[in-house]
C-alpha positions in Angstrom: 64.5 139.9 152.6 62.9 137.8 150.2 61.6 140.7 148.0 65.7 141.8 147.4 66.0 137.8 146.5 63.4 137.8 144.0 65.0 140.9 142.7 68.1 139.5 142.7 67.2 136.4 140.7 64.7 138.5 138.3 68.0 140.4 138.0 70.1 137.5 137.7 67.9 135.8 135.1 67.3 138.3 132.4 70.9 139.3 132.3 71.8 135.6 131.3 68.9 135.8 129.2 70.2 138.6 127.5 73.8 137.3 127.3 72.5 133.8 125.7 70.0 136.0 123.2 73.0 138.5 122.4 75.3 135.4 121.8 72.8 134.5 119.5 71.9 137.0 117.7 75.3 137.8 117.2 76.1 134.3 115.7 73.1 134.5 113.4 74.3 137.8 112.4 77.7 137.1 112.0 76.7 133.4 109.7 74.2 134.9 107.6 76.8 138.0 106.7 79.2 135.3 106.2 77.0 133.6 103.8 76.3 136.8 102.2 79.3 137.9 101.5 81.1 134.3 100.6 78.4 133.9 98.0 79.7 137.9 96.1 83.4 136.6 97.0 82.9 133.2 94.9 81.2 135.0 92.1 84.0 137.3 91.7 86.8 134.4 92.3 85.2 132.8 89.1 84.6 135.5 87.3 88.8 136.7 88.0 89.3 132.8 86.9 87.4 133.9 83.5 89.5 137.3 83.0 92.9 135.0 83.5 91.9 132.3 80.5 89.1 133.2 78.6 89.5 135.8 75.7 90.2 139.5 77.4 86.2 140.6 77.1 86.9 144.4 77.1 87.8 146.6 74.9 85.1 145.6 72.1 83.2 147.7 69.6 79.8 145.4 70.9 79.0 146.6 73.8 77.6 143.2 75.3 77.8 141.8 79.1 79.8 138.9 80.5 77.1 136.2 80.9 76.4 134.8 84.0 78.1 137.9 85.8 76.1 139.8 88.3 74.7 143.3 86.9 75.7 145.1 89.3 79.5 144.1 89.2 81.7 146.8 87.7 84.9 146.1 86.4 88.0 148.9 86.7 90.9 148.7 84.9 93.9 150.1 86.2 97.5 150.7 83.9 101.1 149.9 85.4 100.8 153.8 86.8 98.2 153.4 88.7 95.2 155.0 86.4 91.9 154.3 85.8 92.1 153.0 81.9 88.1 152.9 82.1 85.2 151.4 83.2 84.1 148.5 81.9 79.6 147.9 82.5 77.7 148.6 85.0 76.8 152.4 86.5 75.6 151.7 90.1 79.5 153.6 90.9 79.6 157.3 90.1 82.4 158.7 87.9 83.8 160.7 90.5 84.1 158.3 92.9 86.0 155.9 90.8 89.3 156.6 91.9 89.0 156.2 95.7 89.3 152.3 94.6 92.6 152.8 93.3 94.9 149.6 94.3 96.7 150.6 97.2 100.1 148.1 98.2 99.6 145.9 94.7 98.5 143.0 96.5 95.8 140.7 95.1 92.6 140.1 97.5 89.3 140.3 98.0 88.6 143.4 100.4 85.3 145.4 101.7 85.6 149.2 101.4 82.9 152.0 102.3 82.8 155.1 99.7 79.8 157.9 100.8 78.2 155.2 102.9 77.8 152.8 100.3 79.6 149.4 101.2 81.7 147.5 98.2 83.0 144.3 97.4 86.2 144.9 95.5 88.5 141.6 94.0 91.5 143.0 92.9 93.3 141.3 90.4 96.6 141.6 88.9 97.4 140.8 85.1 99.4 141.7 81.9 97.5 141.8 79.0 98.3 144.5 76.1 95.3 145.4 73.9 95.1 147.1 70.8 91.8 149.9 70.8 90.8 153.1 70.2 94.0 153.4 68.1 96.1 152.5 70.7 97.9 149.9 72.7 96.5 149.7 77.1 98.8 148.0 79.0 96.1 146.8 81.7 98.7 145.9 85.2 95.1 145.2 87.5 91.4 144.6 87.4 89.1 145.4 90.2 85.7 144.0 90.0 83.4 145.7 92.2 80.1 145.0 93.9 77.7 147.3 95.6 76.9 145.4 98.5 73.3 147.1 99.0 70.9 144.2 99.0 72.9 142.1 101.1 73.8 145.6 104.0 69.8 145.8 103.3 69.4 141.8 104.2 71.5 141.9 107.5 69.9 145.6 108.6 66.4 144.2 108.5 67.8 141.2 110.3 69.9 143.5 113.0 66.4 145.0 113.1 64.3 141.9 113.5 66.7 140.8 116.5 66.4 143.7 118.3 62.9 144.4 118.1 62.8 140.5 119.5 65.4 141.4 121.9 63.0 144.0 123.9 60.3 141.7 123.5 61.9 138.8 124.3 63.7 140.7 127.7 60.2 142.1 128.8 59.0 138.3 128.4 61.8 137.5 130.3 61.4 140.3 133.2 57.7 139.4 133.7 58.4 135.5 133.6 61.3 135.8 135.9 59.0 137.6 138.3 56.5 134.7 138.5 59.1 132.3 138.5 61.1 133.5 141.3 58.1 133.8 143.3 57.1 130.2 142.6 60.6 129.0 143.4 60.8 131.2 146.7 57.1 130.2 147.8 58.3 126.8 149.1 61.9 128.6 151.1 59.5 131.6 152.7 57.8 128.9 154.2 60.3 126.6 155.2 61.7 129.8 156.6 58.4 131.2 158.4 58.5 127.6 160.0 61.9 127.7 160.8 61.5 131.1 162.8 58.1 129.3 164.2 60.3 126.4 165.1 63.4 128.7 166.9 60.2 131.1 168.8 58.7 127.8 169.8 62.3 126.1 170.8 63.4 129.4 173.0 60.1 129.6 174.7 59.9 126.2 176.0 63.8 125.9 176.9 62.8 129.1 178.7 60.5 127.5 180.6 62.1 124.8 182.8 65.0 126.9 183.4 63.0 129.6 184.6 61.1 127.1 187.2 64.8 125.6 187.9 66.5 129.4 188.5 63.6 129.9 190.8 63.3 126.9 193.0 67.2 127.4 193.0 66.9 130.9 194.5 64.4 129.4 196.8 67.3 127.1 198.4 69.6 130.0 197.8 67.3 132.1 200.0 67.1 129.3 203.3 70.6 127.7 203.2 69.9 126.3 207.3 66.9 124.3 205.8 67.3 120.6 205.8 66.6 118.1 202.4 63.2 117.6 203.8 62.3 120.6 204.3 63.6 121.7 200.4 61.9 118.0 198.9 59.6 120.0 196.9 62.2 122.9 195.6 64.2 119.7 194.5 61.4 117.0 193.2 60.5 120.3 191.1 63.8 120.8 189.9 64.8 117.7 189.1 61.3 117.5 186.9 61.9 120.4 185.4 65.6 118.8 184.4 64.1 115.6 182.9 61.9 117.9 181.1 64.4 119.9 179.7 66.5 116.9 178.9 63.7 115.3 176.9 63.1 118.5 175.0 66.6 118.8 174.0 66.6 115.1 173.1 64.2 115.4 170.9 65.1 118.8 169.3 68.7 117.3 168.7 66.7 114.1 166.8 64.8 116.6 164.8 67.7 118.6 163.9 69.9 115.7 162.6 67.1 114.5 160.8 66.5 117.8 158.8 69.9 117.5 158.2 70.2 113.8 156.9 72.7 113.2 159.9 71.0 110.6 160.9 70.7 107.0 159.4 67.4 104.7 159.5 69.3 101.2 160.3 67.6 98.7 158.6 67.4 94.9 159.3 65.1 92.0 159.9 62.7 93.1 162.9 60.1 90.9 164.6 57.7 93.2 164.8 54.7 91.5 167.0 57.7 91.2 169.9 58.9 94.9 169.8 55.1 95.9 169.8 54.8 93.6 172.6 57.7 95.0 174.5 56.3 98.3 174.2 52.8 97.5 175.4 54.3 95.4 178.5 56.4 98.6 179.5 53.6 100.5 180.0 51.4 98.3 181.5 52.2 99.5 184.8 51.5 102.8 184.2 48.3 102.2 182.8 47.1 100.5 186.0 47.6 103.7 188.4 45.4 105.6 185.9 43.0 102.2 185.6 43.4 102.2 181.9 42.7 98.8 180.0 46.0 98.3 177.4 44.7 95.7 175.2 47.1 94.1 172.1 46.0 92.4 169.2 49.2 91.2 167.8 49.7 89.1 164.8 52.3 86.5 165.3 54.8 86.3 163.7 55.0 89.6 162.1 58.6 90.5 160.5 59.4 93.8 158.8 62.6 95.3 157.2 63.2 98.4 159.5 65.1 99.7 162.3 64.4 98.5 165.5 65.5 101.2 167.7 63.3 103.8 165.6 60.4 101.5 165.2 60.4 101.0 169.0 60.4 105.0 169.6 57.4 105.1 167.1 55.5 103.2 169.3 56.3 104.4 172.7 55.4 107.7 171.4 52.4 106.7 170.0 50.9 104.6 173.4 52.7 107.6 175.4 50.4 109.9 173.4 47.4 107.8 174.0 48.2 107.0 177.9 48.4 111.1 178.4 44.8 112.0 176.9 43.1 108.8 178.5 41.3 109.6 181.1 40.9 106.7 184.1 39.0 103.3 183.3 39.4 104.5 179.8 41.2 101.9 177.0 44.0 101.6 174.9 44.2 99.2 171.6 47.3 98.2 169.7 46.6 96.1 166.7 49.2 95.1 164.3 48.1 93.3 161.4 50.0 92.1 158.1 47.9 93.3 155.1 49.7 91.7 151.7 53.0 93.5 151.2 52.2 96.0 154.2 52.4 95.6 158.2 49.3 97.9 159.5 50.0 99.3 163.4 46.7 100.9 164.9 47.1 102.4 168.4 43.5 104.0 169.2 42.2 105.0 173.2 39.3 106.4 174.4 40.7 110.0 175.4 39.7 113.5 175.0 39.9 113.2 171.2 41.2 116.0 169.1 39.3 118.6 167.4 38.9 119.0 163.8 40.9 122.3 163.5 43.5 121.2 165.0 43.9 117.6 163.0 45.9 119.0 160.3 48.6 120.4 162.6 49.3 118.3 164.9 52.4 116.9 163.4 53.7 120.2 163.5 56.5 120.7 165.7 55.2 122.7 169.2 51.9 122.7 167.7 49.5 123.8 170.5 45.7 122.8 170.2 43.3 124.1 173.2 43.4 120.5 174.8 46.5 119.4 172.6 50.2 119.4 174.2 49.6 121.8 177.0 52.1 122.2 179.9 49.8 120.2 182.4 50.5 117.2 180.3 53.9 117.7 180.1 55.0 117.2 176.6 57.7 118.8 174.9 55.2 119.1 171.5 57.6 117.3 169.6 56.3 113.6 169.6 54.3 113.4 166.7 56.9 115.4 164.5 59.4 112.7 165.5 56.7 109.8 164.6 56.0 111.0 161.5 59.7 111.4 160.7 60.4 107.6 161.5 57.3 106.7 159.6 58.3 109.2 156.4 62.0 107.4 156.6 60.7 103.7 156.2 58.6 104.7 153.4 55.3 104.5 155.0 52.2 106.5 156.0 50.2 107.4 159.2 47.0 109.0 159.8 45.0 109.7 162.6 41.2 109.6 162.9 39.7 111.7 166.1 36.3 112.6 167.8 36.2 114.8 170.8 35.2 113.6 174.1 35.2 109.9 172.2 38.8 109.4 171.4 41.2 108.9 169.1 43.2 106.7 166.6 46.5 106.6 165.3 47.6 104.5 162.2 50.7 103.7 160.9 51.3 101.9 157.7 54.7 100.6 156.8 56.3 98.1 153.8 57.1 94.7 155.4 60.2 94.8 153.3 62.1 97.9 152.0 64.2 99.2 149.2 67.3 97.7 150.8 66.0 94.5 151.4 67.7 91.6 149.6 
């Protein structure tokens, strides 16, 4: 799939290159044979200014040139029939190819013709003059000054040539830099996309799970339907675990999705943070107890932060649920939350199983699965820390986590005691 993409863009990109270098060549082409020929036309507009007030300079004994005309400019004169009097200077047209310029409609204009692939600039001009030579009186009607375009057709080929051989280079350029490019630019999508297929794998197996323990214990009932409650507690106490599983998994998979989508909104305000962190500590104080864990909280007072309190709260029961899982009994938990200049510090570390160094990188990765990490006897969902580290990523902050096997682990959280909407 994603080699057709990159072939696509590759595809995509050198055909707008080569409509933007086309579009430029072109104009290039076009102005400079503009300029060319504008430069020929202006000569011969002053020169046809000349011929209309000056003294008629043809017909002389002396054979001597115009000044300041170009030598290759040839000048035909043409009688009221339509016949080539003579020409005047200039050889660069041959004789039998004179009368293929013969004024064709009587209209004045400047106008390019082609004679035996030779390209011309020809002004045709109309004017009476009578002029007594050779014994005889012309009656010139028109004069066409002509110009053998050659240097300038020469000019524009080598530039036709010049953009063309720049073209191909320019379009292989553009094939092989399109090919890195569009694998740099896809690198970053196949691996959103390899972790989104990881993420929907991950999602299907463990929404298979429960329902596959709920389906069976169902059948089980299904199977005895004279049994009593009692004698079906454990078919339901495992169903209904199963369902609160499932529940919490869907929960969290919904929070994920909406926040991959930016559906939903960090709702910040004025929070005292030392009471939420209490709140949290006190609610699982309890549970602690059955295992014989120590919680102890170290709690600066009062300790204010610009966040949302809902969010904030989540962060931490995830964090001290985390830590109550992998303690094992008479093993502690520590909460500290400490304000360090323009920063509010949270540290929740235990003395569990610890986590091993292979899997530290990856354990904010949704369903990530180390040999001790999220496994089904500690029912988690694997979503937790993906969910923490969201919260934590949308009020602008860090965390980290320090671990040792068989010693424990710490979790810290660093967040800006006031944010970017703060007044």
């Amino acid at each position: 799939m994603f080699r057709k993409t990159r072939i696509r863009l590759v595809t995509l990109n050198v055909i707008v290159f080569v409509l933007l270098l086309n579009g430029l060549g072109s104009a290039l082409y076009v102005s400079m044979q503009y300029r060319l020929y504008a430069q020929v036309d202006a000569e011969l507009r002053q020169i046809g200014k000349r011929l209309l007030f000056d003294p008629f300079p043809f017909f002389r004994p002396e054979k001597k040139r115009m000044l300041d005309v170009d030598r290759r400019m040839v000048f035909l004169l043409w009688d009221d029939r339509g016949e080539l009097i003579r020409k005047e200077y200039g050889d660069s047209i041959d004789a039998e190819e004179l009368l293929t310029f013969r004024p064709r409609g009587g209209a004045d204009g400047i106008e390019t013709l082609t004679v035996d692939g030779q390209t011309y600039r020809v002004y045709t001009l109309s004017i009476d003059k009578r002029v007594f030579a050779d014994g005889r009186v012309w009656k010139v009607k028109q004069i066409q000054m002509v110009v053998n375009l050659e240097p300038e057709e020469k000019m524009l080929n080598t530039l036709l040539y010049v953009l063309g051989i720049g073209g191909v280079v320019s379009i292989v350029i553009a094939v092989f830099a399109g090919l890195f490019l569009a694998k740099r630019a896809l690198i970053p999508i196949q691996l959103s996309w390899e972790k989104q297929q990881r993420f929907i794998a991950d999602a299907s197996h463990e929404l298979r799970t429960p329902l596959s323990v709920i389906l069976l214990h169902l059948e089980r009932l299904f199977r005895n339907p004279d049994h009593t409650i009692e004698q079906e507690s454990e078919n339901i106490w495992v169903s209904i675990q199963e369902t609160k599983r499932l529940n919490k998994l869907v929960s969290d998979l919904l929070t994920l999705a909406r926040s991959d989508s930016n559906e939903l909104q960090i709702m910040k305000r004025r929070v005292r943070l030392d009471e939420l962190a209490g709140k949290a500590v006190q609610s699982f104080q309890q549970l602690a107890e059955l295992k014989e864990i120590d919680v102890q909280a170290d709690i600066e007072q009062p300790l204010e932060i610009w966040g949302d309190e809902e969010r904030l709260y989540q962060l931490l029961v995830i964090l001290l649920d985390n830590a109550l899982k992998y303690t094992k009994e008479k093993g502690t938990i520590k909460v500290t939350c400490r304000r360090d200049s323009h920063w509010v510090t949270m540290v929740v570390a235990d003395t569990g199983i610890g986590i091993s160094k292979e899997d530290l990188p990856f354990i904010f990765d949704r369903f990530y699965r180390g040999d001790k990490m999220r496994s089904r006897e500690m029912e988690g969902t694997g979503l937790g820390l993906s969910i923490a580290k969201w919260i934590v990523d949308a009020h602008g902050g860090r965390i980290r986590v320090e671990s040792e096997e068989g010693v424990g682990s710490s979790f810290t959280v660093t967040l800006p005691s006031r944010g970017k909407d703060a007044g």
